[in-house]
VOPAGU-2260 file (C-alpha; in pm, 1 decimal, decimal comma):
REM VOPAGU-2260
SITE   aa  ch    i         X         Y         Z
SITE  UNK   A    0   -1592,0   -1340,5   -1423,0
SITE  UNK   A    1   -1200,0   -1235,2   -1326,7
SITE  UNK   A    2   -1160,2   -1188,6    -935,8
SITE  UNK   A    3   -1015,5    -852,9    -906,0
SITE  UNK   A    4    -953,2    -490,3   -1064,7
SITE  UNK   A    5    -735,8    -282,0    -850,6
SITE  UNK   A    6    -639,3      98,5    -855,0
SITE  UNK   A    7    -401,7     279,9    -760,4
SITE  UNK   A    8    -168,1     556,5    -782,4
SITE  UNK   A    9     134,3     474,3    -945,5
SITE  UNK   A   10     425,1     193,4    -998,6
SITE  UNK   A   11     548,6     172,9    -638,6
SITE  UNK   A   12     152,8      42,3    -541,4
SITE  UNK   A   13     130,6    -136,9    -819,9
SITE  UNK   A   14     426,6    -296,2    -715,1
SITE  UNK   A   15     359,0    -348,0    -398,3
SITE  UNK   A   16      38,7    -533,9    -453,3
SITE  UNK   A   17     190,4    -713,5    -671,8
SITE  UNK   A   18     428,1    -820,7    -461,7
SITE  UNK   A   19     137,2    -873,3    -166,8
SITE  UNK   A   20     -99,0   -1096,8    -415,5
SITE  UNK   A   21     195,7   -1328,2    -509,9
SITE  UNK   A   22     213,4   -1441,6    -149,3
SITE  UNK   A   23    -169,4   -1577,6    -125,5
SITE  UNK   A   24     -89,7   -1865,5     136,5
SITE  UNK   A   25     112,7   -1617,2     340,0
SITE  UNK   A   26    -202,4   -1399,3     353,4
SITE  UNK   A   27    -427,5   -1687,9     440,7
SITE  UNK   A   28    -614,3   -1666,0      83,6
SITE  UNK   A   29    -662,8   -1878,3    -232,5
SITE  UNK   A   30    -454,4   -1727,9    -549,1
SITE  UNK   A   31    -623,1   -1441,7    -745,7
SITE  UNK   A   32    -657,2   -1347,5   -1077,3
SITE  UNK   A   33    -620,4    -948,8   -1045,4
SITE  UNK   A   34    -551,4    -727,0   -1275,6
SITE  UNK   A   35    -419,9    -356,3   -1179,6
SITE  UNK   A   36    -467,0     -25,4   -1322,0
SITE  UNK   A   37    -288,9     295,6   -1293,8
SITE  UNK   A   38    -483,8     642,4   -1229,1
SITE  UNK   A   39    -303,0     938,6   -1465,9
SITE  UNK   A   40    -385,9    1198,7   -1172,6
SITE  UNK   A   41    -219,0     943,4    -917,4
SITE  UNK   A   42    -384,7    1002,1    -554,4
SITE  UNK   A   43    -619,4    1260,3    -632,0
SITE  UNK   A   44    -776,5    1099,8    -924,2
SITE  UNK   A   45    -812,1     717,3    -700,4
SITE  UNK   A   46    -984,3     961,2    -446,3
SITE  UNK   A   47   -1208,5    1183,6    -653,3
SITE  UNK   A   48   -1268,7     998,8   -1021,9
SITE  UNK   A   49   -1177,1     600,7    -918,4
SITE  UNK   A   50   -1569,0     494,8    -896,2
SITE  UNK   A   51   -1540,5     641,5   -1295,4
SITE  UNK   A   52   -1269,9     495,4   -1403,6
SITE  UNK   A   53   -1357,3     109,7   -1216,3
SITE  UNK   A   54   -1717,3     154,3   -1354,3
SITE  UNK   A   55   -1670,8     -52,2   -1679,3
SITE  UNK   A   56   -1518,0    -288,5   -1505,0
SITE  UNK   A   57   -1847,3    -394,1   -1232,6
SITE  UNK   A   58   -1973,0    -675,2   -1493,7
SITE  UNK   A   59   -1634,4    -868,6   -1572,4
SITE  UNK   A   60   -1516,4    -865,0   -1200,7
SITE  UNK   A   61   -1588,9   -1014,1    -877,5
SITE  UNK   A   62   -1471,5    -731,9    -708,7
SITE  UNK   A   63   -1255,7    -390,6    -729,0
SITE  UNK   A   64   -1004,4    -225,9    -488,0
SITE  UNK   A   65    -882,1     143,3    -449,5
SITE  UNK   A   66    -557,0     250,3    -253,0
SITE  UNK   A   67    -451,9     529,7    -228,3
SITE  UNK   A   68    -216,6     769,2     -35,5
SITE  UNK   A   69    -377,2    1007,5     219,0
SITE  UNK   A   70     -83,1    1243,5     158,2
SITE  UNK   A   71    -142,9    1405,3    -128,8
SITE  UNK   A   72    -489,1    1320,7    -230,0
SITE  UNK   A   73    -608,1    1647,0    -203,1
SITE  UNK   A   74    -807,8    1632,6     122,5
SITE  UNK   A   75    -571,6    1561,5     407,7
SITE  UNK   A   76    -735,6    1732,3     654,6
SITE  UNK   A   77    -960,6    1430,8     635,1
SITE  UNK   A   78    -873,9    1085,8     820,7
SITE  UNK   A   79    -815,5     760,0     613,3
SITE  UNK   A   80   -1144,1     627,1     744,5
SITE  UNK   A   81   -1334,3     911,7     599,6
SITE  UNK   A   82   -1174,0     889,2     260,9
SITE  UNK   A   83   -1237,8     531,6     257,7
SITE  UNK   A   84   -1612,4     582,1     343,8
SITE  UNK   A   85   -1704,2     858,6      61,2
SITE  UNK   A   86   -1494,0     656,7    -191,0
SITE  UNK   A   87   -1645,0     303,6    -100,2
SITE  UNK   A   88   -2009,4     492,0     -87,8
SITE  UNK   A   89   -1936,0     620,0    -490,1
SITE  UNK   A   90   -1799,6     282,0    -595,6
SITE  UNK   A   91   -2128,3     128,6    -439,6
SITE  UNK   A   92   -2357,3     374,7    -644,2
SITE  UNK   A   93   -2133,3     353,1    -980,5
SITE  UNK   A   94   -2294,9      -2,8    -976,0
SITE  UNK   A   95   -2064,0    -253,3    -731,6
SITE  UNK   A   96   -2276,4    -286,8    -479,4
SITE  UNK   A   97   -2087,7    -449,4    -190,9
SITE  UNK   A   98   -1871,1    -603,3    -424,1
SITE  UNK   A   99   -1567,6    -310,0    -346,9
SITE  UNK   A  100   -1372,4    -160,0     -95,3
SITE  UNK   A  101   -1143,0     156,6     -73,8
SITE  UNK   A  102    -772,3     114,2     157,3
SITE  UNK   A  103    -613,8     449,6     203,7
SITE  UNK   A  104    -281,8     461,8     331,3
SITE  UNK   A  105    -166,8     692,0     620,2
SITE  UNK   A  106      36,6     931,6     545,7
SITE  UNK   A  107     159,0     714,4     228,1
SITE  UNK   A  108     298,7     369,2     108,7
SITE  UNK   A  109     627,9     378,8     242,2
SITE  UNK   A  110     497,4     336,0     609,1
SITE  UNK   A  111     490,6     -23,0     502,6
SITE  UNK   A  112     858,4     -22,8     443,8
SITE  UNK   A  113     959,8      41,0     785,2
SITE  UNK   A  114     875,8    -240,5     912,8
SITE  UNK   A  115    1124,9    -391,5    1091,5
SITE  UNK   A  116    1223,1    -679,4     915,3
SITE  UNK   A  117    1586,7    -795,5     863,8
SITE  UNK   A  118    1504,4    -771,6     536,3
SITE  UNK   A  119    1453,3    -370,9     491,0
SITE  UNK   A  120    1792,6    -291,8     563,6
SITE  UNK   A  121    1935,4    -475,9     275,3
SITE  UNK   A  122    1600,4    -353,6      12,5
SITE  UNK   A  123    1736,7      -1,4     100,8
SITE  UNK   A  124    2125,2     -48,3      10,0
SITE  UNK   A  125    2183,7     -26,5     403,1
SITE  UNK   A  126    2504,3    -207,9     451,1
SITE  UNK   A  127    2458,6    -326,3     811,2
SITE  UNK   A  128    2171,3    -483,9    1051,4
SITE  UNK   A  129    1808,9    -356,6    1141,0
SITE  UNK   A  130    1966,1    -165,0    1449,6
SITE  UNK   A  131    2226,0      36,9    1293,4
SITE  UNK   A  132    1947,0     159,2    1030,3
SITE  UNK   A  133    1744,2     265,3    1344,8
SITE  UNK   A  134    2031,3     445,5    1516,3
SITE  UNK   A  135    2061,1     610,1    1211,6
SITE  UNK   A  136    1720,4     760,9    1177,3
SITE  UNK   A  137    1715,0     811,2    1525,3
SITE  UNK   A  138    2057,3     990,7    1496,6
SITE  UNK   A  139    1863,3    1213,2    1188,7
SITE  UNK   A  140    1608,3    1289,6    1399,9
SITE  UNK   A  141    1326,4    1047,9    1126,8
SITE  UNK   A  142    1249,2     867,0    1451,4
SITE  UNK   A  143    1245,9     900,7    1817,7
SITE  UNK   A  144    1330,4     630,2    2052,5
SITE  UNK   A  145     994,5     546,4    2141,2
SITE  UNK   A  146     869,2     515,8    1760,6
SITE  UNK   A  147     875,8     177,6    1546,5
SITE  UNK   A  148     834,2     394,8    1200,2
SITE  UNK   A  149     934,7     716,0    1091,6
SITE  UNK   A  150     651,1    1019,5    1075,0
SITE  UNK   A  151     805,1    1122,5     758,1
SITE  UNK   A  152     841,4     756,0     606,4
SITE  UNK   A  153     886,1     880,1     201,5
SITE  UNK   A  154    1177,0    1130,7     361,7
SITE  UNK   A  155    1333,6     869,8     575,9
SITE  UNK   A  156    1318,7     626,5     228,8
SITE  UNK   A  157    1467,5     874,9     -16,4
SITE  UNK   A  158    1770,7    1004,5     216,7
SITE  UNK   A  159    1911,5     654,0     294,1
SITE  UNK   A  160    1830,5     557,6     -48,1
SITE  UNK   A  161    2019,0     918,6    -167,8
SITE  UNK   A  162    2305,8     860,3      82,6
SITE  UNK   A  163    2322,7     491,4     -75,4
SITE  UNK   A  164    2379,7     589,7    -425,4
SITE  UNK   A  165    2092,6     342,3    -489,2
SITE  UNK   A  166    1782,4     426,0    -689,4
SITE  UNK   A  167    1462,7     481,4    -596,9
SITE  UNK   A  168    1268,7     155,3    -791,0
SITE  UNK   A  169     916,5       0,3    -811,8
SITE  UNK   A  170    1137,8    -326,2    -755,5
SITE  UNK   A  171    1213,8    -215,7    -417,8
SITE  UNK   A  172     890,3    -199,5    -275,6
SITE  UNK   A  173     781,2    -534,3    -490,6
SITE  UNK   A  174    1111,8    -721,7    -342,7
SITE  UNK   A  175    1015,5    -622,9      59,8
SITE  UNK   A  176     646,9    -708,6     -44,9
SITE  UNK   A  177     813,9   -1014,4    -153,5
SITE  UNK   A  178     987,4   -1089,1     187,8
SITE  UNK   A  179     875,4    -933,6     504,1
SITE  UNK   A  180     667,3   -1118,6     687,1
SITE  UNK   A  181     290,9   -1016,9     726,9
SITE  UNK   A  182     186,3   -1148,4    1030,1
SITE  UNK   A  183     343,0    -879,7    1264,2
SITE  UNK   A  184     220,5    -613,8    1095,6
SITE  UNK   A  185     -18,5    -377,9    1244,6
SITE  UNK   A  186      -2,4     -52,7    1039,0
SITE  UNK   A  187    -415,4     -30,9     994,4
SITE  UNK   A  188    -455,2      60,0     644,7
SITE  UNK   A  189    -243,7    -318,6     568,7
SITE  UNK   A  190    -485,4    -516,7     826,0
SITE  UNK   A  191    -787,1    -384,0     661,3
SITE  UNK   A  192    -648,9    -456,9     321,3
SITE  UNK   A  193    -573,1    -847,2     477,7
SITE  UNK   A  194    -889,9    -842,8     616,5
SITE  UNK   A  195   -1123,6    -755,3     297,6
SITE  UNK   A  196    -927,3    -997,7      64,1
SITE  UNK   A  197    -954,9   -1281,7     342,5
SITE  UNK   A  198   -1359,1   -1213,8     333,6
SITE  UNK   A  199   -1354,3   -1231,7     -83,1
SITE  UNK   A  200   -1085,7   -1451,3    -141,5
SITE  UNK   A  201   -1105,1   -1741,3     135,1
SITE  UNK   A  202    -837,8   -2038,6     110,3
């Protein structure tokens, strides 16, 4: 039996956790062998079809993963804890037992790219330190002077990255994924991700 089937939305996650995986000592963890699938109707279809679509998969692995965006899933009015609950209740009756967990990320991915890491600057085309790029979205009014990330993190992303003349690329979030360091982060959706592969996946 493999160790892990993951879903998510699009190519950024996939990237991502990618990215994440590759980095098994860093998260405390033995290496896994994980494959990851892509859901057509992106967060919606994680939140609302993902038990369906994993189902097949109960027999040949250990264990499955879901992440997902809050924003944009369809029922925002409903915290991440919630959506986690009624998808990890669904996988459990669609035959995975205890074997699965849901991680649904509030308001969306790119709340883990503002981290601050020397190394987000230079991942975003920003041609200067870690301070400069927080003057500037303080300056922009993406972040006040008491905050540590933006409310509007995708925004924030896509205007330095429009102002850069650099892409927006999968690579991106697989490079900081890559690179920042894990151990400061507190954003919950990541700890609970940490925390569920640490309990399947011990070193």
């Amino acid at each position: 039996m493999n160790d892990l089937v993951i879903l998510v939305p699009d190519k950024n996650m996939e990237a991502a956790i990618k990215g994440i995986l590759s980095r098994h000592q860093s998260l405390g963890i033995r290496q896994v062998d994980h494959q990851v699938l892509l859901h057509p109707a992106r967060d919606s279809g994680c939140l609302k079809q993902g038990h369906d679509l994993l189902r097949p998969f109960s027999n040949r692995y250990a264990h499955g993963l879901v992440l997902f965006d809050r924003e944009g899933c369809g029922r925002e009015a409903k915290a991440r804890e919630q959506l986690e609950d009624d998808v990890e209740r669904q996988l459990r009756a669609s035959g995975w037992g205890d074997r699965s967990a849901a991680v649904v990320i509030d308001p969306e991915l790119e709340i883990w790219v503002w981290s601050e890491s020397a190394h987000v600057p230079g991942a975003l085309g920003w041609e200067s330190d870690l301070a400069s790029l927080r003057k500037w979205l303080i300056d922009h009014h993406f972040l006040t002077r008491d905050q540590t990330k933006p409310d509007r993190p995708k925004e924030a992303m896509e205007k330095i990255l429009r102002i850069r003349s650099k892409p927006r690329s999968s690579s991106i979030y697989f490079e900081l994924a890559q690179k920042v360091g894990f151990q400061r982060c507190r954003e919950p959706a990541f700890l609970k991700l940490r925390t569920t592969l640490a309990g399947w996946f011990p070193a």
